[in-house]
ZALO-739176 format. One record per atom (N, C-alpha, C, O): residue in one letter; residue number from 1; atom name; x, y, z. Coordinates in Angstrom, 2 decimals, padded with zeros to 5 digits. Layout:
N
+---+-----+----+---------+---------+---------+
: r :   k :  a :      px :      py :      pz :
+---+-----+----+---------+---------+---------+
: A : NUM : CA :       X :       Y :       Z :
...
+---+-----+----+---------+---------+---------+
***
This chain:
92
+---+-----+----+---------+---------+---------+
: r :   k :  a :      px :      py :      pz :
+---+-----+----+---------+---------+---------+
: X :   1 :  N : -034.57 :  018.41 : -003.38 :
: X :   1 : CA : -034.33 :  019.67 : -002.68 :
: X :   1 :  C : -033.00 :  020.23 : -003.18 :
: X :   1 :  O : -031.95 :  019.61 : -003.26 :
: X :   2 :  N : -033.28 :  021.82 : -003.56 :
: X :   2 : CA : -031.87 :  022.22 : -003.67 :
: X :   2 :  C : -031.32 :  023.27 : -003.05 :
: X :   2 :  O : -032.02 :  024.27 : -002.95 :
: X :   3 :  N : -029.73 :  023.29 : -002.39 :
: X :   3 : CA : -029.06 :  023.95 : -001.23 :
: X :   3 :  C : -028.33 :  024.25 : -002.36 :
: X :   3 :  O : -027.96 :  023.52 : -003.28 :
: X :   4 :  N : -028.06 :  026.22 : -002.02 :
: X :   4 : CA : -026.25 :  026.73 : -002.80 :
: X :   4 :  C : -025.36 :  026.47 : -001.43 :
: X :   4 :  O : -025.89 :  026.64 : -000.33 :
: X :   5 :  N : -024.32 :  026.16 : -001.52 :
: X :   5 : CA : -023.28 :  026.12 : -001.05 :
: X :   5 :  C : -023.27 :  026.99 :  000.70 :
: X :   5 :  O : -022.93 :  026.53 :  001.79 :
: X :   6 :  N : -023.83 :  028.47 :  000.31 :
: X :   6 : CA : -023.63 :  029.24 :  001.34 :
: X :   6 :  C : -025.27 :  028.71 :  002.64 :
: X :   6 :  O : -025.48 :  028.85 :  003.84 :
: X :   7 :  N : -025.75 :  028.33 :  001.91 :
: X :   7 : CA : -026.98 :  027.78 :  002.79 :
: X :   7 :  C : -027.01 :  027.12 :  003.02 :
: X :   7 :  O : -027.86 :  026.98 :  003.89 :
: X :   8 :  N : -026.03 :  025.51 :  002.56 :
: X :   8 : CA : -025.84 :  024.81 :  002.94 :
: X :   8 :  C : -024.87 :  024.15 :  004.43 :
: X :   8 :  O : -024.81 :  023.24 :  005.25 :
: X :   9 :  N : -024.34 :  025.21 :  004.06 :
: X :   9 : CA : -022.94 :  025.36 :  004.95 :
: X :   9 :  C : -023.21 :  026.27 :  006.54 :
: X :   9 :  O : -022.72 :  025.92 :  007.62 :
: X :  10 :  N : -023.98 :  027.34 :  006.35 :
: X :  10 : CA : -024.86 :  027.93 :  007.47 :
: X :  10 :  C : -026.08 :  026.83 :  007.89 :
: X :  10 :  O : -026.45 :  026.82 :  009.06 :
: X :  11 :  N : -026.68 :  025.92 :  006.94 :
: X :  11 : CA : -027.94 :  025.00 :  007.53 :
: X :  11 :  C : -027.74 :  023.58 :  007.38 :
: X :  11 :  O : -028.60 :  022.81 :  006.96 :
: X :  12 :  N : -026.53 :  023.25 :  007.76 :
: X :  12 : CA : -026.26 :  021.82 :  006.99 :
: X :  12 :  C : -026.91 :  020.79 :  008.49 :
: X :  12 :  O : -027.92 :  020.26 :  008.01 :
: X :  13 :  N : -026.85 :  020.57 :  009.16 :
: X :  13 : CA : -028.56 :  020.20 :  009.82 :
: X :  13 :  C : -029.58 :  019.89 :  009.19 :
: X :  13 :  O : -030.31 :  018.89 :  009.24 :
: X :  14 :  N : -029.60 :  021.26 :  008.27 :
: X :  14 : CA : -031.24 :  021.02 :  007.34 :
: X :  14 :  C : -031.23 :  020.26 :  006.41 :
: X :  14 :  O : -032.25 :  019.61 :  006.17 :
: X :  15 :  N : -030.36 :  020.17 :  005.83 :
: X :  15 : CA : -029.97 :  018.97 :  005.03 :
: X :  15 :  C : -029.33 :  017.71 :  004.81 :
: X :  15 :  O : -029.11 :  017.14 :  003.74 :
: X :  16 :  N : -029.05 :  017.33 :  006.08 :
: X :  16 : CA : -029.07 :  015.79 :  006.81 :
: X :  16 :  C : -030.36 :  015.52 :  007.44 :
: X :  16 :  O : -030.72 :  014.35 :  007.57 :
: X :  17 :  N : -031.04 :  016.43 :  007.81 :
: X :  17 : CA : -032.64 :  016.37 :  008.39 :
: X :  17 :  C : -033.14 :  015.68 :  006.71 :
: X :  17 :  O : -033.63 :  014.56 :  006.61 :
: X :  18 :  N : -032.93 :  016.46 :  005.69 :
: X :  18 : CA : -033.73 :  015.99 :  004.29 :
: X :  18 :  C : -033.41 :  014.96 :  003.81 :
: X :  18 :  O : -034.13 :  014.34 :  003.04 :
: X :  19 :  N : -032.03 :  014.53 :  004.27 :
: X :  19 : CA : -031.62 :  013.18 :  003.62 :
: X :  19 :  C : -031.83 :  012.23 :  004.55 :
: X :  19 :  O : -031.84 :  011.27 :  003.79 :
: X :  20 :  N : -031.97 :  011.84 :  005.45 :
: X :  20 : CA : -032.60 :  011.01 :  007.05 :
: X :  20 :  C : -034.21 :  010.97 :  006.20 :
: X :  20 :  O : -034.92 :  009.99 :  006.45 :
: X :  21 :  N : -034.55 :  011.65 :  005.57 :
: X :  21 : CA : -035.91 :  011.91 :  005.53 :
: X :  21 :  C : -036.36 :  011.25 :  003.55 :
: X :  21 :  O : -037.22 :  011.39 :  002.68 :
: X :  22 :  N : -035.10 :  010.55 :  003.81 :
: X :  22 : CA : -035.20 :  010.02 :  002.36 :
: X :  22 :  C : -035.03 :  011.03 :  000.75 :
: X :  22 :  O : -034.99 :  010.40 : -000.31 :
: X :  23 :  N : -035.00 :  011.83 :  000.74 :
: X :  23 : CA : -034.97 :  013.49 :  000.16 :
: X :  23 :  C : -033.14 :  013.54 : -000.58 :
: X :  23 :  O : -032.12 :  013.49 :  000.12 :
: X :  24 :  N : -033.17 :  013.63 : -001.86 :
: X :  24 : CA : -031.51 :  014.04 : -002.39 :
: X :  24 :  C : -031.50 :  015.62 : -001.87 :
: X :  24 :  O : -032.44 :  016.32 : -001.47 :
: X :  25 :  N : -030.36 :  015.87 : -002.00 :
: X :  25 : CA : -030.18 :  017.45 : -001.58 :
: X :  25 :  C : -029.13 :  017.70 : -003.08 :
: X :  25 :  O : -028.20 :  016.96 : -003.39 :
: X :  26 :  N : -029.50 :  018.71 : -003.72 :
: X :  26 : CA : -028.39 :  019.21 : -004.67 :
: X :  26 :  C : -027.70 :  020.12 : -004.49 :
: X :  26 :  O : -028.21 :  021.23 : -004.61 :
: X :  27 :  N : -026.52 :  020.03 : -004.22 :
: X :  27 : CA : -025.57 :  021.53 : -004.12 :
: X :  27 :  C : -025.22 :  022.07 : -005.31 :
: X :  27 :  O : -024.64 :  021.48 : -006.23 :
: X :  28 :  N : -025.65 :  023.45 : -005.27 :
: X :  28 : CA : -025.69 :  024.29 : -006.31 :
: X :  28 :  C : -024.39 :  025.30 : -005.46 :
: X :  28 :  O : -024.17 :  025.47 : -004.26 :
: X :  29 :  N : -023.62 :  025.88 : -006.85 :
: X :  29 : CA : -022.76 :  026.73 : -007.04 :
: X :  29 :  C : -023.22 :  027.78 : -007.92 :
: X :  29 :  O : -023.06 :  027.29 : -009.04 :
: X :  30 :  N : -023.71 :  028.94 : -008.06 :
: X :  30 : CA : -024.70 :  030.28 : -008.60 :
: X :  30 :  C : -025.40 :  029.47 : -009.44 :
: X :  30 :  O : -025.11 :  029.51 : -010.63 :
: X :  31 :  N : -026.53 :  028.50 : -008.94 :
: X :  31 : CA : -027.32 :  027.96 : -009.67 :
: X :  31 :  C : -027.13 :  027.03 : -010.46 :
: X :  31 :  O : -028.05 :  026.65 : -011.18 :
: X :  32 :  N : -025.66 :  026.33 : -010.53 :
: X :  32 : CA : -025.23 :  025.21 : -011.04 :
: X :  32 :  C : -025.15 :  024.18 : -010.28 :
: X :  32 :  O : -024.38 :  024.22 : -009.31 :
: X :  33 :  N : -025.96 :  022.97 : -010.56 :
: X :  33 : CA : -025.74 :  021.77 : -009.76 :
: X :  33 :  C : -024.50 :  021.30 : -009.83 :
: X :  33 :  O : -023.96 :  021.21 : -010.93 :
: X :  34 :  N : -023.54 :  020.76 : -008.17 :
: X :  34 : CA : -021.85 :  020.79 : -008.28 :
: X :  34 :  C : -022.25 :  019.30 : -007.37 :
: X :  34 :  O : -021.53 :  018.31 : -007.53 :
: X :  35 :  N : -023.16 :  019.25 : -006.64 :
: X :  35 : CA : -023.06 :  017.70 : -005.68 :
: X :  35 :  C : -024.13 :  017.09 : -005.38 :
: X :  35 :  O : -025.07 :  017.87 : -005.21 :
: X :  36 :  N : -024.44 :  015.82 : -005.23 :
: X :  36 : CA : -026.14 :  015.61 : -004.48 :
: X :  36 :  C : -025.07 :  014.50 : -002.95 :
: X :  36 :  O : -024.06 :  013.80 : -002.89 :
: X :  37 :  N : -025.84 :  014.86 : -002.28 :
: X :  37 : CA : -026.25 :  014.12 : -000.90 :
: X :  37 :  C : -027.80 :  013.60 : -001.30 :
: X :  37 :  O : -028.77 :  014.16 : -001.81 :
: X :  38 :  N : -027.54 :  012.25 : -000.79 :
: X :  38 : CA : -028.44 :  011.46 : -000.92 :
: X :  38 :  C : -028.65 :  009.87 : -000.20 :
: X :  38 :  O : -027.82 :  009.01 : -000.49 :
: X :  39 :  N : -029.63 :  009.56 :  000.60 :
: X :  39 : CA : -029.33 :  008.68 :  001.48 :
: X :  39 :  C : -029.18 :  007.62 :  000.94 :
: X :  39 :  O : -029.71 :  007.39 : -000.15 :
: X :  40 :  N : -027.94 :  006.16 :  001.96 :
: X :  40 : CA : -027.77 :  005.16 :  001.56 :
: X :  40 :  C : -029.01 :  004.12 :  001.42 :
: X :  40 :  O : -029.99 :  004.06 :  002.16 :
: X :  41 :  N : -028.72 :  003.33 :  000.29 :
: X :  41 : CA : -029.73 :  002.08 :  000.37 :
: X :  41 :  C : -029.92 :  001.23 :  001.47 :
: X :  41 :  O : -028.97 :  000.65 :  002.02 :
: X :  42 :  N : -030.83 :  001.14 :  001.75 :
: X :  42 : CA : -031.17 :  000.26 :  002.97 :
: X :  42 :  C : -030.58 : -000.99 :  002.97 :
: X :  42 :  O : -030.32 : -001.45 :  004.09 :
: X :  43 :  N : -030.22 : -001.85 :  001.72 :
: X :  43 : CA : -029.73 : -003.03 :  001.56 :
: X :  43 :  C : -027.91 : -002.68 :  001.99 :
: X :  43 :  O : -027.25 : -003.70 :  001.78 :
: X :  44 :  N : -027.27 : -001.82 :  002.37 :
: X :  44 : CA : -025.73 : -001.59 :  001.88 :
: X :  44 :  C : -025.30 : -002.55 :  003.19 :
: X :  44 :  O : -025.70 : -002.18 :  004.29 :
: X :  45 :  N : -024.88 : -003.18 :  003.13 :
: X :  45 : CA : -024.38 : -004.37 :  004.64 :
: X :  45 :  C : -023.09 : -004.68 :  004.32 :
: X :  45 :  O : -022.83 : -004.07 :  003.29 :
: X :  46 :  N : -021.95 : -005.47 :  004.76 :
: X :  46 : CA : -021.65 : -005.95 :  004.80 :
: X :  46 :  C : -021.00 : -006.90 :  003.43 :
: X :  46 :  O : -019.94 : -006.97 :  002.82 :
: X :  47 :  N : -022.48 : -007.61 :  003.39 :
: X :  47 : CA : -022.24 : -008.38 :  001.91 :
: X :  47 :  C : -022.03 : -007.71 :  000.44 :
: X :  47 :  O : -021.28 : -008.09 : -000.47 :
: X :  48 :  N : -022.62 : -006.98 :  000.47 :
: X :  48 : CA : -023.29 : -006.25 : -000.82 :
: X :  48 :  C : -021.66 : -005.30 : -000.91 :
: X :  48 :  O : -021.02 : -005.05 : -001.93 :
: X :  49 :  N : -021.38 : -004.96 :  000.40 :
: X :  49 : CA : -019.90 : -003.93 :  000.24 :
: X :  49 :  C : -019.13 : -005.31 : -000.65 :
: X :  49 :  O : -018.69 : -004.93 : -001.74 :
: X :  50 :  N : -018.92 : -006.63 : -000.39 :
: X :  50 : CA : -017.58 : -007.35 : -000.60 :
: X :  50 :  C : -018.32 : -007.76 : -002.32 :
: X :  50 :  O : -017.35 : -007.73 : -003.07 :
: X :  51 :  N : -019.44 : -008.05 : -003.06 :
: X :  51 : CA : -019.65 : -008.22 : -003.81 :
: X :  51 :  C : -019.04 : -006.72 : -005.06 :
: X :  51 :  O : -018.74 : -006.79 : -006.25 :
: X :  52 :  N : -019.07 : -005.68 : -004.26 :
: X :  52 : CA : -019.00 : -004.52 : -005.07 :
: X :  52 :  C : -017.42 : -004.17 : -005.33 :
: X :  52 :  O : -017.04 : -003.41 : -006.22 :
: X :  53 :  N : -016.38 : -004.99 : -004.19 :
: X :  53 : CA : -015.53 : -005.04 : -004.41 :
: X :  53 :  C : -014.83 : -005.91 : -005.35 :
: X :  53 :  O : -013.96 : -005.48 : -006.11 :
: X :  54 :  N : -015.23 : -007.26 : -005.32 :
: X :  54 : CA : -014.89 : -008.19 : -006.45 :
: X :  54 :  C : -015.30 : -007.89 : -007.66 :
: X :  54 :  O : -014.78 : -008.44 : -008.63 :
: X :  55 :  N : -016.24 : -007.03 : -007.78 :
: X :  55 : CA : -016.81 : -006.81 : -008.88 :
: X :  55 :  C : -015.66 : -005.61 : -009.65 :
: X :  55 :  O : -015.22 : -005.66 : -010.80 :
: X :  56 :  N : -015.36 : -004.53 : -008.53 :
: X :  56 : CA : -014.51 : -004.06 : -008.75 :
: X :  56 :  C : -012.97 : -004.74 : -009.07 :
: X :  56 :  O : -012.12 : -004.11 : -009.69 :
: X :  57 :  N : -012.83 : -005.56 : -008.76 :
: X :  57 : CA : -011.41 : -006.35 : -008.92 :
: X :  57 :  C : -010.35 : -005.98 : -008.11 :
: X :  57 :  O : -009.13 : -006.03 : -008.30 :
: X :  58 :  N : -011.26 : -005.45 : -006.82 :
: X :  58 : CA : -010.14 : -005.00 : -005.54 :
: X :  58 :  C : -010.39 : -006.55 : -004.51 :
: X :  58 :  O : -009.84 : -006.96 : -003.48 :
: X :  59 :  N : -011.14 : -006.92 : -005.12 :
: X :  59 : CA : -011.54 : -008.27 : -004.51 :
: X :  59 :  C : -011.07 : -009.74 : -004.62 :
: X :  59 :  O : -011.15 : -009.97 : -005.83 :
: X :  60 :  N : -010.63 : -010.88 : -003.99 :
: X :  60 : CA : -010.85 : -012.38 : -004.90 :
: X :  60 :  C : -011.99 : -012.83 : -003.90 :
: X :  60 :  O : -012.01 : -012.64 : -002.68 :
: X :  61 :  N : -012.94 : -013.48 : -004.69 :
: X :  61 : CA : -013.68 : -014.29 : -003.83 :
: X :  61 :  C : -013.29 : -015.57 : -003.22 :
: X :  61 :  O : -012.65 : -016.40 : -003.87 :
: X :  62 :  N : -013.68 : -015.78 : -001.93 :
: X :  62 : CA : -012.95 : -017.19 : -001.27 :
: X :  62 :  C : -013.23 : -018.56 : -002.49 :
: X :  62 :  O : -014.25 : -018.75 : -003.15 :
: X :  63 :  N : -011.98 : -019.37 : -002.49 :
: X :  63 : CA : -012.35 : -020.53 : -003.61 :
: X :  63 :  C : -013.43 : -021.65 : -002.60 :
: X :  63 :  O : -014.09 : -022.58 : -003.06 :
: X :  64 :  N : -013.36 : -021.29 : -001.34 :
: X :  64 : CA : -014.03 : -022.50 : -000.40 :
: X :  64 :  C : -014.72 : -021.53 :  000.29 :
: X :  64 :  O : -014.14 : -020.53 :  000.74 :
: X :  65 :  N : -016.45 : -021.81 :  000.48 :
: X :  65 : CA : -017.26 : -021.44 :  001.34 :
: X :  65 :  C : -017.81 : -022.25 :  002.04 :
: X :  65 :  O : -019.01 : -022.50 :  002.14 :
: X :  66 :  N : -016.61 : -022.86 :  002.74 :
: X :  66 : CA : -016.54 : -023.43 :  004.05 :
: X :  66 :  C : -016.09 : -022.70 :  005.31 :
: X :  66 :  O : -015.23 : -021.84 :  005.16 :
: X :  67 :  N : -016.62 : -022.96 :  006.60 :
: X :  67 : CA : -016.34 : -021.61 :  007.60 :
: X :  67 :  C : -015.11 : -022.17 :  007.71 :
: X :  67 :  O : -014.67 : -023.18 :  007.17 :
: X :  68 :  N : -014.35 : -021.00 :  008.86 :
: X :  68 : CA : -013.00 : -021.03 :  009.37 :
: X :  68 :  C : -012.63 : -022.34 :  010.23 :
: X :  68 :  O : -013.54 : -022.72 :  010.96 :
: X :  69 :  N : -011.72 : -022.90 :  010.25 :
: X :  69 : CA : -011.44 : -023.94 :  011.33 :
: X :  69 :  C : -011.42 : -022.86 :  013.31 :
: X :  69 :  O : -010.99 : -021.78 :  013.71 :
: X :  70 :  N : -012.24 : -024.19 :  013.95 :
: X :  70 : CA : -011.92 : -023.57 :  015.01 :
: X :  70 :  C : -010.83 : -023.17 :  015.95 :
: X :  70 :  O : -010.10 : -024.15 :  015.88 :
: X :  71 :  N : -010.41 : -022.54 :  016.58 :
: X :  71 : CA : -009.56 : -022.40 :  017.06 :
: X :  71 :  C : -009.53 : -022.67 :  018.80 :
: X :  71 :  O : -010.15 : -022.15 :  019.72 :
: X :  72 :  N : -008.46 : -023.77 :  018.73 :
: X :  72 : CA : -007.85 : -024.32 :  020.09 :
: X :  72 :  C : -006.26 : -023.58 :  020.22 :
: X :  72 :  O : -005.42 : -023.31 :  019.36 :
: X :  73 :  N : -006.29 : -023.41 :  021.65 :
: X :  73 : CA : -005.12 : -022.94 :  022.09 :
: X :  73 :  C : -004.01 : -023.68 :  022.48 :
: X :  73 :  O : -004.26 : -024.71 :  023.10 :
: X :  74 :  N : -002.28 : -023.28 :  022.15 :
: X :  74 : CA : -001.62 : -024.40 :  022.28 :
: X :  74 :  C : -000.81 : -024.20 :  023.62 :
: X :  74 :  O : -000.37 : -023.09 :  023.95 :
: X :  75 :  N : -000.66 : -025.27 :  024.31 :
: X :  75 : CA :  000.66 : -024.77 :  025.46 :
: X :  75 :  C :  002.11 : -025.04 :  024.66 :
: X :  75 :  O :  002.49 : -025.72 :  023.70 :
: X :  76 :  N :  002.64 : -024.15 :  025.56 :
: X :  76 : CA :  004.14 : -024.11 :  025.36 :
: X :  76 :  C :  005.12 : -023.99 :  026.41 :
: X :  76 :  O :  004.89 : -023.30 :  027.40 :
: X :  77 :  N :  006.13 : -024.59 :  026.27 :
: X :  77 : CA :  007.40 : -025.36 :  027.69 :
: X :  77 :  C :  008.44 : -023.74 :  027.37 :
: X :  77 :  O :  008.89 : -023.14 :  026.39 :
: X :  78 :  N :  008.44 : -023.63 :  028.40 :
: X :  78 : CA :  009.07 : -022.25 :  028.58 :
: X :  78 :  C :  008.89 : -021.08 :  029.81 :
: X :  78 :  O :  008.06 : -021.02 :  030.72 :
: X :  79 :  N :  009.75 : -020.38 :  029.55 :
: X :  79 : CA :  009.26 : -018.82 :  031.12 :
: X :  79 :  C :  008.18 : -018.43 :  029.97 :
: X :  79 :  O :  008.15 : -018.31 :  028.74 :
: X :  80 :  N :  007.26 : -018.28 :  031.14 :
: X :  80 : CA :  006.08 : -017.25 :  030.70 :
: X :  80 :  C :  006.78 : -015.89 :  029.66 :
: X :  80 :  O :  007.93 : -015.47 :  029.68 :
: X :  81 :  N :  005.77 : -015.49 :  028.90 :
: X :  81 : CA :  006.09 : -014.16 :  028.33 :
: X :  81 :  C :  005.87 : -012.64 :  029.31 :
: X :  81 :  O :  006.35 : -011.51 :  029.18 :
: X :  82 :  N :  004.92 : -013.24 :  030.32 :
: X :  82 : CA :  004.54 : -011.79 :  031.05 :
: X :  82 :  C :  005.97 : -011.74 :  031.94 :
: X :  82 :  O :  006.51 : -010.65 :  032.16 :
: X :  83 :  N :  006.66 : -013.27 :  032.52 :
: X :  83 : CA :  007.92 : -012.79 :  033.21 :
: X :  83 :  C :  008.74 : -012.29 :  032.43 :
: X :  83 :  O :  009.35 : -011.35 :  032.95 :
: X :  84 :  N :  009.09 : -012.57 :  031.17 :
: X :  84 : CA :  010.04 : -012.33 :  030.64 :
: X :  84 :  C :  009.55 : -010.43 :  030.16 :
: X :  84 :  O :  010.31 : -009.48 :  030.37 :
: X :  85 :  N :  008.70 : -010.35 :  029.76 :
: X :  85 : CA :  008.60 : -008.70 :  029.81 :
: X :  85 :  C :  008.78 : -008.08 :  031.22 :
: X :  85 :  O :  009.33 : -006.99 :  031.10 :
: X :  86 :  N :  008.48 : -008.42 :  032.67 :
: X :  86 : CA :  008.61 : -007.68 :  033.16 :
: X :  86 :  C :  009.75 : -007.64 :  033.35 :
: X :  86 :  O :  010.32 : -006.55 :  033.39 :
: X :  87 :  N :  010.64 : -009.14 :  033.59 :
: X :  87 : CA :  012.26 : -008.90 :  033.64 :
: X :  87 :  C :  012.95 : -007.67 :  032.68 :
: X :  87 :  O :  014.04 : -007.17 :  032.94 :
: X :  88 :  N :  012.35 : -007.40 :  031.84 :
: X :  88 : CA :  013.10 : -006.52 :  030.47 :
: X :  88 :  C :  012.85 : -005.25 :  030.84 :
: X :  88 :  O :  013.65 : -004.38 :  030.50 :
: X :  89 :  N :  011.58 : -004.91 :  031.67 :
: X :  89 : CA :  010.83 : -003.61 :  032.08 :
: X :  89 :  C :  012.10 : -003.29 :  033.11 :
: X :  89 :  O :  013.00 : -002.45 :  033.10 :
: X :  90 :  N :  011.79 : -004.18 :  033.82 :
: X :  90 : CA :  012.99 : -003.93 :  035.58 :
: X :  90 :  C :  014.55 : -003.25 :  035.25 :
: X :  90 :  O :  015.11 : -002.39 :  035.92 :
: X :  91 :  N :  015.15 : -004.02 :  033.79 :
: X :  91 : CA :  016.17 : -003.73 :  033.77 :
: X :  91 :  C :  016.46 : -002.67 :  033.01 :
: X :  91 :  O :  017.65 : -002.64 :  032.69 :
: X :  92 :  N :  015.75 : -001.70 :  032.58 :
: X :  92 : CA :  015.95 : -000.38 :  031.71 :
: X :  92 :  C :  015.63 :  000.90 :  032.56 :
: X :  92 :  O :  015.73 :  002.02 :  032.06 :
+---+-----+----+---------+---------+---------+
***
């Protein structure tokens, strides 16, 4: 499907309706193709984003694909932090 600029911009609805609908849209400038809208691949997740990044070399891949260690919480000997903020609140 192809949209100029000024029809696009008055019907752009109609052309997220065409791309929802699987459909490229070409934006034309006096009859020159300048852009396509066109819907994402159904596969784009998550994974496929971090592969495209390493690939790019904005990435390192983990050297261990082992999960994260779990996390336990630690106590600590001391005034609470919520007293000590409100003491700090009180005195300003």
């Amino acid at each position: 499907m192809q949209m100029g600029l000024r029809e696009a911009n008055q019907n752009f609805s109609k052309a997220i309706k065409a791309v929802k609908a699987g459909q490229e849209v070409v934006l034309t400038e006096r009859g020159k193709p300048i852009a396509t809208i066109k819907p994402l691949k159904a596969n784009q997740n998550g994974d496929s984003a971090v592969r495209r990044l390493e690939e790019a070399g904005l990435l390192r891949p983990a050297r261990k694909k082992s999960p994260l260690p779990t996390w336990t919480p630690r106590s600590i000997k001391g005034v609470p932090l919520s007293r000590t903020l409100r003491e700090e609140r009180e005195q300003s």
